[in-house]
N, C-alpha and C positions, 0 to 999 in steps of 0.2 A: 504493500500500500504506500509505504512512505518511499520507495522507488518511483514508482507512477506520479505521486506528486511532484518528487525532484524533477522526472523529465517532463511534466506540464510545463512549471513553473524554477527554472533555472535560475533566471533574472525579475526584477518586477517590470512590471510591461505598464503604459500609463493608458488611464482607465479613462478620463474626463479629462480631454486638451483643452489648453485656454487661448485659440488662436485669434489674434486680433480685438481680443478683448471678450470674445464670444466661446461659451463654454460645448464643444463637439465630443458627443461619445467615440470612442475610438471602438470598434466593432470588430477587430481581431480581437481586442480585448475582453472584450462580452462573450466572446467565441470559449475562451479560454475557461474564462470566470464561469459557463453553462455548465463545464464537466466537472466543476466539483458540486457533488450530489450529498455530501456528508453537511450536518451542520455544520452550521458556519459561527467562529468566535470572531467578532470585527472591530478590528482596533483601531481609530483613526487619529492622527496627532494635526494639530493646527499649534499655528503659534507665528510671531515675527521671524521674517528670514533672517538668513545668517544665527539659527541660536542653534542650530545641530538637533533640529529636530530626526533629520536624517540617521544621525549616527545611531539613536535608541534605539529607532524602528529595524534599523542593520540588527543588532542587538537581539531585538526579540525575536528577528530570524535565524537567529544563530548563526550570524555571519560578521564577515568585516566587512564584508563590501558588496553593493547591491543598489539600494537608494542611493543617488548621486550625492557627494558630500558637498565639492567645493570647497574650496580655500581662498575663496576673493570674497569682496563684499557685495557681488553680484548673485542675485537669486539664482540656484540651479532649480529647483525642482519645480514644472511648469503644470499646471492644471493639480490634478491629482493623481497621484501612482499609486499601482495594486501591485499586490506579493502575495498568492497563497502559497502556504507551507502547514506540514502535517502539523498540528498540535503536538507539542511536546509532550503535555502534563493529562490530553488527554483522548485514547484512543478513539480512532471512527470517529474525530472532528480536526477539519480545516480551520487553521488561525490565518484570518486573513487582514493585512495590515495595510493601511490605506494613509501614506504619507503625502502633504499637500504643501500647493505653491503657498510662499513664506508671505505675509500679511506685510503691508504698509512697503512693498518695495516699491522704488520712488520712481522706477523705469517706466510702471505704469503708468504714474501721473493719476488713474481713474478709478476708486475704491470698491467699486459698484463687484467688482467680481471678487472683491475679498468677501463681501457678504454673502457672496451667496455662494463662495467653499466653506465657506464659515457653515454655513447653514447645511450643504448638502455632507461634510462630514458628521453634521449630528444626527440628519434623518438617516446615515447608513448604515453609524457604527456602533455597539453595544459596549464600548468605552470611548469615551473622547478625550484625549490626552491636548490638554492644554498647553504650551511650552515659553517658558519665558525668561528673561536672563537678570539674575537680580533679583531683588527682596519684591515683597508685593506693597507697593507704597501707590501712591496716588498716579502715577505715570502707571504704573502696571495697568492697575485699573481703568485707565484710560482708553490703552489700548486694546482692552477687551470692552470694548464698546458695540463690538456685534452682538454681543449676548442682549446686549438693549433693545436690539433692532430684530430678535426673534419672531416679535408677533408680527412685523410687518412684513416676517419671510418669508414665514411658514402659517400654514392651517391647519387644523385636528382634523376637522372637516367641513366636505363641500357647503354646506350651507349654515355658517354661524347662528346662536342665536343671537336675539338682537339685542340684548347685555354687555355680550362680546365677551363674556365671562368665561366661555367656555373653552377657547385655546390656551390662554394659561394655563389653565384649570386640567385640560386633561395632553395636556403638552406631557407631563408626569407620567402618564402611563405610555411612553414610548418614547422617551429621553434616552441618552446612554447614562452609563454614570462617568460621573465628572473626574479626572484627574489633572490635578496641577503640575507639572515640576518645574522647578525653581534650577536653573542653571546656574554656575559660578556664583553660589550662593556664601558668601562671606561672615553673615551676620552668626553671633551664638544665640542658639532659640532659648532666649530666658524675656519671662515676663515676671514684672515684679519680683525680681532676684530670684524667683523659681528658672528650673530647667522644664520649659516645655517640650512637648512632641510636634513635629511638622504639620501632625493634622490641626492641633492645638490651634497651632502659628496662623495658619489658613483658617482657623475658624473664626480666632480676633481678630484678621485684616477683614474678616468678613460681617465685622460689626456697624450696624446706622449709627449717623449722627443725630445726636438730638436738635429739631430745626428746620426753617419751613423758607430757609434764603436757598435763591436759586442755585447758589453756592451746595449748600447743603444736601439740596436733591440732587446734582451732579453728582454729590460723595454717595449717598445711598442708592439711587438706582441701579448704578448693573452689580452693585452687593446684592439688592432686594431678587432681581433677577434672580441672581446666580442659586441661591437661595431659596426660591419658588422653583426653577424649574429641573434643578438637581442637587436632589434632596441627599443622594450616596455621592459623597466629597470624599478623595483622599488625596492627601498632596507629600509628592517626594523632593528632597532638596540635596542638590548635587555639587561637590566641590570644582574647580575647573580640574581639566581632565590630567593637562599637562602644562610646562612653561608655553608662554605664547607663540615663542621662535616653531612650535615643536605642534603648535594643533593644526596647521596645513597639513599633516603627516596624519591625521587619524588612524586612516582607514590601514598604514601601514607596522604604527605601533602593536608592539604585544602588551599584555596586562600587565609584562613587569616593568615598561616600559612608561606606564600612565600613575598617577596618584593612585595612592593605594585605597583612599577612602572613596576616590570616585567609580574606582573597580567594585571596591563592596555595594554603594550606592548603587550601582545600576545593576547588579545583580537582583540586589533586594528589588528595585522597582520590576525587573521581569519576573521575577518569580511573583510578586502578588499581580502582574496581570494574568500569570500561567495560571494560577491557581484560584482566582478570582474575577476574571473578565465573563461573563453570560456568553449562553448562546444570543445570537441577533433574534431578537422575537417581537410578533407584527403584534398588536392588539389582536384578543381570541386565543394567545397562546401559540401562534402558529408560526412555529420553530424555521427561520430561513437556511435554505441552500443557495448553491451558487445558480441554476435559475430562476429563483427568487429573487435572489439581490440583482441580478441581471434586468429583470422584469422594473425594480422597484431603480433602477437606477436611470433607465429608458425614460419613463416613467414622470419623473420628477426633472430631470436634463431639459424633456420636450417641455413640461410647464413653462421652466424657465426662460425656452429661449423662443416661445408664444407669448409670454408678456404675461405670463400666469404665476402665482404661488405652486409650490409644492404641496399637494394635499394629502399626509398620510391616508385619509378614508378612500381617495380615489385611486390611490395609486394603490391599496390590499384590495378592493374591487375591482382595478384592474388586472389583477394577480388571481386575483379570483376567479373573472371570466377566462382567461388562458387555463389554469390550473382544472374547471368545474367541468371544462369542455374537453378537455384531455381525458378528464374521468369518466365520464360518459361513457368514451370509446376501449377507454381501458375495460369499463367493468363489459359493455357489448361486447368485446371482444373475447373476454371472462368466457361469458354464455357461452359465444359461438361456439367454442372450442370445447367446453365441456360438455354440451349437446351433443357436438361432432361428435366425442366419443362414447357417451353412453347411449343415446340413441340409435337401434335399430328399428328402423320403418320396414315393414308395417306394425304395429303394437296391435295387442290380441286384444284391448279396448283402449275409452279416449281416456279413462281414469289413468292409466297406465302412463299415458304421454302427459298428463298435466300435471299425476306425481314428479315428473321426472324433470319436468316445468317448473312447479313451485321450488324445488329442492336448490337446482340450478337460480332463477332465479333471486331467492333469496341470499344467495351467495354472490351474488352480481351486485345486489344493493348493497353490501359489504363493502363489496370492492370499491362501489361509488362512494358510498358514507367515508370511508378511509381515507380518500384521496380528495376530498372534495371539502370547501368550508366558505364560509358568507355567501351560500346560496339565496339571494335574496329573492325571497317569495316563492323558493323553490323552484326555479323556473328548471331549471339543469336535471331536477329529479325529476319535473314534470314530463322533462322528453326525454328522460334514462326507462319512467313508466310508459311513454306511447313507444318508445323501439321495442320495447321487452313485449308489450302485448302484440305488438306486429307480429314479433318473430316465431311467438305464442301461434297467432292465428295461420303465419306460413306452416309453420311444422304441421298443425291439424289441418291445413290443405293439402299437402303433401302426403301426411299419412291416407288420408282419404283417398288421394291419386293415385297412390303405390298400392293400395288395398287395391283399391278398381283394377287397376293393371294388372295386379298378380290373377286374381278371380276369374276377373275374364280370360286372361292366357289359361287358367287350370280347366275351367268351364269348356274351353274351346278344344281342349286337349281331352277331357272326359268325356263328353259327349260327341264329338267326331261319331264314332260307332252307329251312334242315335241316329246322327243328320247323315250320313250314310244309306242308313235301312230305310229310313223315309223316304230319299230319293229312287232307293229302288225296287217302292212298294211293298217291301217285307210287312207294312203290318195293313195294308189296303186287300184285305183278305177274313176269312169268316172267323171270329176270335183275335183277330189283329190289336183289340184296344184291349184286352188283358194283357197281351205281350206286350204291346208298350206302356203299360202302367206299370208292368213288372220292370223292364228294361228299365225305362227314369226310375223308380223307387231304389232298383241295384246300383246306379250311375250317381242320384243323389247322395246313397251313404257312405262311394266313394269319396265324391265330392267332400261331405262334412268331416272327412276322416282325414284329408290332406292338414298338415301342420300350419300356420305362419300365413292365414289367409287374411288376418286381419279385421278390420272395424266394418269394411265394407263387404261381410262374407255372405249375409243373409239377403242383404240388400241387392246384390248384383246377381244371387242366385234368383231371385224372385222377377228380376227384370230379365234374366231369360227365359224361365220359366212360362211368362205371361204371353213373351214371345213365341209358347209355343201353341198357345191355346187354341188356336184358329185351326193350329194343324190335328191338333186332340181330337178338336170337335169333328172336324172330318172325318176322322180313323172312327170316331164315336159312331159319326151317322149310318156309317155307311156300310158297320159292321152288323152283318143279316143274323149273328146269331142270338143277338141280343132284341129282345121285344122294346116295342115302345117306352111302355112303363118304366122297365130296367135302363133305356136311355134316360130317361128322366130324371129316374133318381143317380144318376151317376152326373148330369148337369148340375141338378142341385149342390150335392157334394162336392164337385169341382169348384163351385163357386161360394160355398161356405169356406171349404180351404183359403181360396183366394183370399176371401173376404177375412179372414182369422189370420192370415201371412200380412196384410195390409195396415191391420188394425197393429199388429205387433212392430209392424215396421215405422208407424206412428207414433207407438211406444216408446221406443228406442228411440228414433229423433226428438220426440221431449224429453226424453230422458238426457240425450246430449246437450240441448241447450240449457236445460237445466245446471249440469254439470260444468259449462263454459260461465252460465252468470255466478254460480258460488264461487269457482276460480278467481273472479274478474273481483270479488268483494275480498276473496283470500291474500290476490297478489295486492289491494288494496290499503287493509289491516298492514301487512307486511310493508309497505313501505311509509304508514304511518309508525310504527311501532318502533322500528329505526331511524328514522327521523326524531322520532322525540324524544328514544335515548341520545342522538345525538344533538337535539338542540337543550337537553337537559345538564349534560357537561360543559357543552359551551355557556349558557347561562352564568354554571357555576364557574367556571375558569372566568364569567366578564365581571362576575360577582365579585369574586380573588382578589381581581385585579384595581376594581373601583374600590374596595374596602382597603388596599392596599395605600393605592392612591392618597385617602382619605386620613388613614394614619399620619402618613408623611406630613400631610397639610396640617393637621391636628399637632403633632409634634412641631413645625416652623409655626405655626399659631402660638401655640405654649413659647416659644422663645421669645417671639415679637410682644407681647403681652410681657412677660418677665423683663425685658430691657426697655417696656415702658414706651412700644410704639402701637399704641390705639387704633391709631387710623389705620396702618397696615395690617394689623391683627381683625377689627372687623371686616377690611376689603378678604381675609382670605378666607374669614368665617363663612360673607357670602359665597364664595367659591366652593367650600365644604358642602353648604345648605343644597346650592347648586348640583353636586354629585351624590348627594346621598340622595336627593331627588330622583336622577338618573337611575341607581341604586333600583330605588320604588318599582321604575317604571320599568327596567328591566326582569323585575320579580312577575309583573301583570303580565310581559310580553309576549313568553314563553309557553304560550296555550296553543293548539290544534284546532281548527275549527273540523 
């Protein structure tokens, strides 16, 4: 496994060019990024150029060299670059590492597209690693001032309410979590003559001021930001690596050749991403691969460069219709093939074939339930149920046809002899109609004796049978040793028969449609019943997820109230009120009509 990943993925290939100012998918790239089918761990780092965001992300490839470093003050790395490589820490998943063009470089003159890598590293990656050089003081803060510019980037979904409460609000439930690190970090982390910890450090620069000067809200918004919209902060702080003469040289240095505390340090920060970065997962739970991110990365690129927001909701329904429609054909394909093989036509009744129908099919709707999710209004199940009953109704065409076929070839083959002697008068003679009531009664019990004649056995007997009435009645008439009377009652009889094979034959055919409408309420039931165990997991997996959500917010409420900011502690109350609402409604929604 971890061979086939090296020879995917050798080099990182760049996933999102930024030519001209304009952000273009690179579609070899997409190509590449389809065949990894394992989940996906997605690491994505931002931060100003020139601070060796590069070098980490080398790092947590387990390499020296890959991501372009550079040693000028010129940006190398243009758009955004992809690297999948096996997960170290954890088997049958892909870590896939997503390094981007360096913020504020001055070549471009035009910020617009820092925002929106800004933005598209956080809808992709299930850690965002921040990078920055130096303490976190009020210039740091400055220039994390995309974090500010989130609601204006991004949308939860397609159609806000009109509060507008609701993208901050559930921005949280498909956030990455947040990572800082602090480059050539010089200061000692003591507050108050205490020795704090990094996350400590990062929590106090993460403190509002108290104050309502424009001043002031410059200092607490992209804290309050950071704060609301990722709630799991951890921040590492790194010594510089080497003397100055000597970091042009990175990528060629060995470890004993760099600071020793900033070998430990960045060991320590890969190993807590090895062991703590998430799989990538959409709202619903729904764990991404590399078609997935392929999908959602198309997806949000074309918003952008339409003059659109990115909209999580549109782009997992756009993943949706691809993924629901694949399913579809996956689980028909399911059938096909298992039909093909237990199906022999003709079946000795139709119960027999609809057994073998229901079975199959509801293994089909498996295959769909499994592979398929935000079927919205069920439409994808709605025509997974019209192909399954089509295919329903071809196989009981077919058996019918193969029945007929067979019958009639066996009928044509048994009675030959019959249509024979008639032609050449054997029973146009005195006692002739005993002989041929004896001859058809010997020839029919051949006939019901033959094996595998199927559904349509009595049916097709009786339609040549009828076929031969005309000729009966001739042999009947014509035969001198039988008196009137004994003609007579031998008509009667004939036509009682008929009449009792007819009524039977009516029989049977209500009785088949009968047996075709309980099926049709069976295959029914069946795809209600899995449907609702599986809109009942997902309920609770959005339930999980909204109470999670909720926590979070409760816990940043509980802070902001403790250091004494009202105004921000009611605006997130409302935000609360707001999803445990949702909460409500998502408890009512999950009914079946």
């Amino acid at each position: 496994m971890d061979m086939a990943s090296e020879i995917h993925m050798p080099d990182p290939v760049c996933l999102i060019e930024n030519i001209s100012g304009r952000l273009v998918v690179n579609q070899e790239a997409l190509k590449t990024l389809s065949t990894f089918t394992q989940p996906l761990v997605v690491v994505a780092i931002v931060g100003l150029y020139r601070t060796g965001k590069s070098y980490l992300m080398n790092k947590l490839a387990g390499k020296t060299k890959g991501f372009s470093l550079g040693s000028t003050v010129q940006s190398h790395t243009k758009g955004i670059w992809m690297w999948c490589v096996p997960h170290p820490e954890k088997p049958n998943h892909t870590l896939v590492l997503l390094d981007t063009e360096g913020l504020g470089d001055v070549e471009k003159g035009d910020n617009q597209n820092d925002s929106w890598i800004f933005a598209l590293a956080i809808l992709l990656s299930s850690t965002f690693v921040y990078n920055s050089m130096g303490t976190i003081n009020q210039q740091a803060m400055d220039q994390l001032h995309y974090v500010t510019e989130l609601t204006d980037r991004i949308r939860a979904k397609s159609s806000p309410e009109a509060d507008g409460l609701e993208n901050s609000a559930e921005f949280v439930s498909f956030f990455p979590d947040f990572v800082w690190t602090l480059r050539d970090f010089s200061l000692d982390l003591e507050a108050n003559g205490q020795s704090i910890s990094a996350d400590e450090y990062l929590e106090n620069s993460l403190k509002l001021k108290q104050g309502t000067s424009p001043k002031d809200k410059n200092f607490n918004l992209p804290r309050l930001c950071i704060r609301k919209f990722f709630p799991k902060k951890k921040c590492f702080i790194f010594d510089r690596p080497a003397h100055r003469r000597k970091l042009g040289q990175l990528e060629t240095l060995q470890d004993d050749e760099l600071d020793s505390e900033f070998v430990q340090q960045t060991a320590t920060f890969c190993s807590y991403i090895f062991h703590n970065s998430k799989i990538k997962t959409l709202p619903g739970g729904i764990q991404v691969n590399g078609p997935r991110l392929e999908s959602l990365v198309l997806t949000y690129v074309d918003a952008i460069s339409g003059g659109d927001l990115p909209c999580m909701e549109n782009a997992v329904l756009a993943l949706a219709q691809i993924e629901n429609s694949a399913a579809v054909k996956k689980a028909i394909a399911y059938y096909d093939q298992q039909m093909g093989e237990k199906v022999q036509l003709p079946t000795e009744t139709l119960q027999e074939l609809l057994d073998l129908h229901r079975d199959t099919e509801k293994e089909a709707i498996e295959v769909f339930i499994k592979n398929s999710f935000k079927d919205v209004d069920q439409l994808f199940q709605k025509e997974l149920a019209a192909q399954l009953e089509q295919k329903r109704d071809d196989f009981c065409q077919q058996n019918v046809q193969v029945s007929s076929d067979r019958c009639s070839a066996l009928l044509k083959e048994i009675f030959s002899p019959l249509e024979e002697s008639i032609k050449q008068g054997v029973y146009s003679k005195p006692g002739g109609y005993h002989l041929f009531i004896q001859t058809m009664q010997g020839l029919k019990k051949k006939y019901h004796q033959e094996p595998r004649k199927g559904i349509q056995s009595e049916e097709t007997l009786q339609a040549y049978l009828q076929s031969k009435e005309t000729v009966m009645d001739t042999i009947l008439r014509t035969d001198q040793t039988l008196t009137e009377k004994e003609k007579e009652i031998e008509v009667q009889r004939v036509k009682a028969e008929s009449a009792e094979a007819t009524a039977k034959m009516l029989e049977e055919i209500q009785k088949k449609n009968q047996q075709m409408m309980e099926e049709k309420e069976k295959s029914y039931q069946e795809h209600v019943k899995q449907l609702t165990e599986k809109m009942e997991k997902e309920r609770a997996q959005l339930m999980a997820e909204q109470e999670r959500v909720i926590n979070l917010k409760l816990q940043e409420q509980a802070l902001l109230l403790k250091e004494g900011f009202q105004k921000e502690s009611a605006q997130l109350h409302n935000e609360i009120q707001n999803l445990k609402n949702n909460v409500g409604r998502t408890k009512r929604r999950c009914i079946i009509s």
